[in-house]
N, C-alpha and C positions, 0 to 999 in steps of 0.2 A: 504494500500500500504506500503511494506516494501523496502525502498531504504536502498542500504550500500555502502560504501566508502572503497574502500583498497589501501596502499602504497608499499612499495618491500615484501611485509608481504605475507602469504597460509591461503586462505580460502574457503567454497565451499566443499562441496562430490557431487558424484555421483556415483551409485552404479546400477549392474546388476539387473531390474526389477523382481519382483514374476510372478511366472508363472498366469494367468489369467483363471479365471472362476472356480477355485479346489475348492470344494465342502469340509468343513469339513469331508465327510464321503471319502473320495477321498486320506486323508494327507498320508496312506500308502503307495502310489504310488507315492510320493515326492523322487527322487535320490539326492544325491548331485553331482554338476559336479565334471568328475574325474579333480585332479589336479596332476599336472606333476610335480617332482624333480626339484626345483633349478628354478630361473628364466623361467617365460612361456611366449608363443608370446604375443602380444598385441592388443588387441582387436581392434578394426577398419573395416570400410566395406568391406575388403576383404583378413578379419582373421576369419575365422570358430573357434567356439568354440572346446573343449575346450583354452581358453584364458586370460589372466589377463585385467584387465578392470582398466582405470587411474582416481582413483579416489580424486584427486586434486594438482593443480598445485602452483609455487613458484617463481619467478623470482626476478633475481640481478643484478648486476650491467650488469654483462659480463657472466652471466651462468644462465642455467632454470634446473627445478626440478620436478619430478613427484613421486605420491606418486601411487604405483598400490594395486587392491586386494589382487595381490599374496606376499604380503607384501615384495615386494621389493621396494626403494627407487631408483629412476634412474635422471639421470644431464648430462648435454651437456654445451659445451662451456668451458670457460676460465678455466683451472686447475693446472694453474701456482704454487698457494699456496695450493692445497689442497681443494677447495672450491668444486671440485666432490664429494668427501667422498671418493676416489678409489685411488688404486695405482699412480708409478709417471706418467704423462704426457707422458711417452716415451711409455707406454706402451698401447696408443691409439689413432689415429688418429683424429685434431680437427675437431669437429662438430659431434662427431660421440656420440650416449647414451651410456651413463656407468651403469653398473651393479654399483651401491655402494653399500660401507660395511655400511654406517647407516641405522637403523634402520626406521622403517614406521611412521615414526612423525606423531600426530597427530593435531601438530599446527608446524609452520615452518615461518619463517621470515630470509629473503636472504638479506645480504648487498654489499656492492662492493666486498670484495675476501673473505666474511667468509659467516657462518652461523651458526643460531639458532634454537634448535627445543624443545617438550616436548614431550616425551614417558614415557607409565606410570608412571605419578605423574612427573618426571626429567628432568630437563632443562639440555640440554648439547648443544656445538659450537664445530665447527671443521674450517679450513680453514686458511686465513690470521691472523697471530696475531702482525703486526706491531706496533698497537698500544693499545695492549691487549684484542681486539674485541669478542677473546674468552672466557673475562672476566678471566681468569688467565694465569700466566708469562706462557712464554715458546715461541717452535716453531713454525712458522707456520706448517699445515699437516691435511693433511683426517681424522685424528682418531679424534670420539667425545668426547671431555673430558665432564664429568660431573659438576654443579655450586651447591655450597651451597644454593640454592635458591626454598621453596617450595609452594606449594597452586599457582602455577603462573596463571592468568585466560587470558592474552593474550600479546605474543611477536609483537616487532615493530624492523627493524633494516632498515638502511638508512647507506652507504656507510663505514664509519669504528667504528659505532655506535650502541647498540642493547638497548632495553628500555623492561623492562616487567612491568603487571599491575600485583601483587601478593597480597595474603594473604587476612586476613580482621580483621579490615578494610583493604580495599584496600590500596593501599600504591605504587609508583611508583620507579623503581630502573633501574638503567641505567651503562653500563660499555662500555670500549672503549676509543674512543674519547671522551673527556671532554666537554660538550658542556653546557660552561657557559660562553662562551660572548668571549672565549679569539680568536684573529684572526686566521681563517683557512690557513696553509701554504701550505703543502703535506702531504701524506699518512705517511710518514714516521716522522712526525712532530707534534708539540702539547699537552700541557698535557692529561694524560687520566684517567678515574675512575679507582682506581686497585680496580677490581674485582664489583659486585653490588653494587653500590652505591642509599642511599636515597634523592632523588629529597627533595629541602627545598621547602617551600613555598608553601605544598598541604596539609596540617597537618588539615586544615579544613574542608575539603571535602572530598568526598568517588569517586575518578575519577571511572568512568567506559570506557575508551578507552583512550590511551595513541597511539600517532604518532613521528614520528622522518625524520626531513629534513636532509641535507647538515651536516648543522652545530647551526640546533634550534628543537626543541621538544616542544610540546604542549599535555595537558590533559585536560580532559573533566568529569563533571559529570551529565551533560543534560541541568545544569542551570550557574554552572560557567565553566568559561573558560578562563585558565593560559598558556603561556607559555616563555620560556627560552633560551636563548644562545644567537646569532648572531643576530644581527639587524639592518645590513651594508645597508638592501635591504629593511626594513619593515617589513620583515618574521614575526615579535611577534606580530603585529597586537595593538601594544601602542599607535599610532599614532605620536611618534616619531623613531630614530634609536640607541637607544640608547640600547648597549648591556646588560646583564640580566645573572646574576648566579644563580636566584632562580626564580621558577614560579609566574611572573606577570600577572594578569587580561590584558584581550584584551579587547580593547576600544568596547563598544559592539552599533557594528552599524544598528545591524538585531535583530531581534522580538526572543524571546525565544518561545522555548524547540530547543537546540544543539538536530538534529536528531542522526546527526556520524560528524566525525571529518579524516580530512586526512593531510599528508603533504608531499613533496619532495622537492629536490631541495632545493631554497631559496622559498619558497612560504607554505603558509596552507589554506586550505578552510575548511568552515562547509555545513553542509545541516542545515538548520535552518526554523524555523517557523512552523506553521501547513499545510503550501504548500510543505514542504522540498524543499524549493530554494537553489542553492548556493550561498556562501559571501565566496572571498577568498580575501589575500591579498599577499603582497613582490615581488617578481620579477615572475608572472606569467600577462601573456598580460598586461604588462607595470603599475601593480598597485600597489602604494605604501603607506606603513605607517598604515593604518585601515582598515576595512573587507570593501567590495566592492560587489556590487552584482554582480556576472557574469550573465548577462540574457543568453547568447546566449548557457548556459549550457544545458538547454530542447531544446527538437524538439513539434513541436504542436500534438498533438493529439497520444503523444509516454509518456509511464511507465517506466522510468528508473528504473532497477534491482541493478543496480552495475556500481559505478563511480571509474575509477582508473586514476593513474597519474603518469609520470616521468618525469624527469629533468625539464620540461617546456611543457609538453603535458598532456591533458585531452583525458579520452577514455570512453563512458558510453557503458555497456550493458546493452539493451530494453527488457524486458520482452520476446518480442515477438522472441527474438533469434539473433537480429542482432545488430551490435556495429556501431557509429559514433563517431570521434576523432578530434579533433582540437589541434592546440601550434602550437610546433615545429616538423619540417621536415625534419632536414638536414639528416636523417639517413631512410626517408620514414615511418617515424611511421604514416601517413596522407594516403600513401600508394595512395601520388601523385608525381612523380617524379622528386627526386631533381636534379640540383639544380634550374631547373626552378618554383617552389614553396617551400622556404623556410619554411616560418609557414602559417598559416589559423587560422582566428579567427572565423570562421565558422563553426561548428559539421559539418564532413563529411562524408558520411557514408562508410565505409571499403566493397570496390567490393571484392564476393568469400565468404565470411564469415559471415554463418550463423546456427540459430538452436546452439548458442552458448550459454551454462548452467555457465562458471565460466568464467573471464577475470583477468589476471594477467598483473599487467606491470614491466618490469624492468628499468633499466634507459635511456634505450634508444630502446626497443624492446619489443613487446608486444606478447602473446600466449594464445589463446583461446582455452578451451575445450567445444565440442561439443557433441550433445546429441547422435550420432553415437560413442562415444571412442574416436574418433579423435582425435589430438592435433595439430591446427593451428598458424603457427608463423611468425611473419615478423615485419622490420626496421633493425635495425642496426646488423650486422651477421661478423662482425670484427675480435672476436675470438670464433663463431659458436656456437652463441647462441640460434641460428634458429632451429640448429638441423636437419641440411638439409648432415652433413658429409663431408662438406668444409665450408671455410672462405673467406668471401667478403664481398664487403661495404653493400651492403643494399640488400634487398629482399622481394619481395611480398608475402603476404598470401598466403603456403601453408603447407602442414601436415608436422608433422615432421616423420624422417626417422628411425621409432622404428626398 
């Protein structure tokens, strides 16, 4: 059993199936589908080929991102800064997909108004840069600037914050917001790394996944487990609150081998032990200071695929296709009606949405890809995250409006 953990971070392909039963003596009669000039429709149940097919998704704070075969990159939602990759805002209606000019990342990680991605070998950022998030000075805007930074093997970013796992040994590097313990004010506020900077306090180990919250960051190597910054809430998982500029061990309250490692908000959990249970800690269902076990993470008789998280919500996708959520609700990520349920410390399981191959969460909104092409979204739709081509408070699971 393979379980995996993701935070605002793209992960997951899915790709149009081989045709069945072709006989090596057969491969002659293999065409390629024709492809169309320029952006092509989007595959879905009631798109006829030829089509482009969404082969993995990205979600942020306030905008989602789809990566297609026809190597276009497409975003909805918030484009205040930049953070579509596309022209100004005036030049499309919110909630509606944009064609962007960036390129087909092959790894992508979304934070609050920016993003991070790697195309051939190259880390580049586009979007917000208030507080350098793009990793160098300038303005905020759509165009990808490129980062001195190579061998990168996986991006994390979490609201004005971006972390990559690089080189080897591996070595952990973070730009943005400065997240060494000093207090979170606003976006606009706070020291920040100019440009990649090296995490101290990992020089012994060889991390293989690196995560990023609010305002604390954690790495992992399977056996140890450090992390850094803010510790107002418990977030670092010390067993005190006491804030941290260098990677500190977490009080280790669960059985080893660290399966994957996640974090948001002010909270981080691991998948830990040879059962892969979670142990999370900080301000997620009221637990503080050292890792906790969350039981009520499993459902009986179900194979967790993929655990993702925002602000204060958990969401697993089951093998078998279908997703169940618990936290927080104010925005319907429970996809139970607020404000007469707030949060559930319950797994619920998401009516409508199924046959789901990737799950993405952003901070407040979660989107499902489905083994039809689909792309299922619903919570928080404020500035038309949903991708439904309007803006409103919340909204239920359904496709988005390619």
């Amino acid at each position: 059993m393979r379980i995996t953990i993701a935070t605002m971070a793209l992960v997951g392909t899915a790709g149009c199936s081989d045709l069945p039963g072709v006989l090596p003596s057969q491969a002659t009669l293999d065409v390629e589908t024709p492809r169309a000039a320029g952006p092509m429709p989007v595959c879905g149940p009631d798109q006829d080929e030829p089509c482009a097919r969404v082969q993995r998704l990205a979600a942020g704070g306030t905008f989602t991102c789809a990566v297609l075969d026809d190597e276009t990159t497409r975003c909805w939602g918030d484009g205040a800064e930049g953070q579509l990759g596309a022209p100004s805002p005036a030049d499309f209606e919110i909630g509606d997909v944009v064609v962007s000019d960036l390129p087909p990342f092959e790894t992508m990680a979304l934070g609050w108004h920016h993003g991070c991605g790697v195309y051939d070998g190259e880390v580049s950022c586009w979007g917000g840069n208030t507080l350098q998030q793009r990793g160098v000075p300038g303005p905020s805007g759509p165009e990808a600037t490129s980062l001195d930074l190579s061998s990168v093997h996986q991006l994390t970013a979490s609201r004005t914050t971006t972390c990559a796992l690089h080189g080897d040994p591996p070595r952990v590097s973070c730009w943005g917001f400065s997240v060494d313990g000093q207090p979170w004010t606003d976006a606009d506020q706070g020291s920040t790394y100019l440009g990649p900077s090296l995490v101290p306090g990992l020089e012994d180990i060889r991390p293989t996944k690196v995560v990023v919250g609010r305002a604390h960051a954690c790495a992992t190597d399977g056996e140890a487990l450090r992390c850094w910054g803010d510790d107002a809430l418990g977030q670092l998982g010390t067993a005190d609150t006491e804030d941290q500029t260098s990677a500190t061990e977490v009080a280790q309250t669960f059985p080893l081998p660290v399966v994957d490692l996640m974090a948001a908000g002010d909270h981080a959990c691991v998948l830990a032990d040879p059962q892969a249970r979670a142990y999370c800690w900080g301000d997620l269902a009221r637990w503080f200071e050292f890792p906790t076990p969350f039981v009520l993470y499993w459902w009986d008789g179900a194979t967790a695929a993929e655990v993702v998280s925002g602000y204060r919500s958990l969401c697993v996708r089951y093998e078998e296709g279908y997703v169940r959520c618990s936290g927080d609700n104010q925005y319907g990520q429970l996809v139970v009606a607020p404000p007469d349920v707030t949060s559930q410390s319950r797994l619920t399981l998401v009516p409508g949405v199924g046959d789901v191959i990737q799950l993405v969460s952003g901070t407040q909104h979660l989107c499902a890809l489905r083994d039809d092409g689909s792309v299922w979204c619903w919570g928080r739709n404020t500035h038309g995250q949903l991708g439904r081509g309007f803006a409103s408070l919340y909204e239920a699971p359904a496709p988005v409006a390619f």
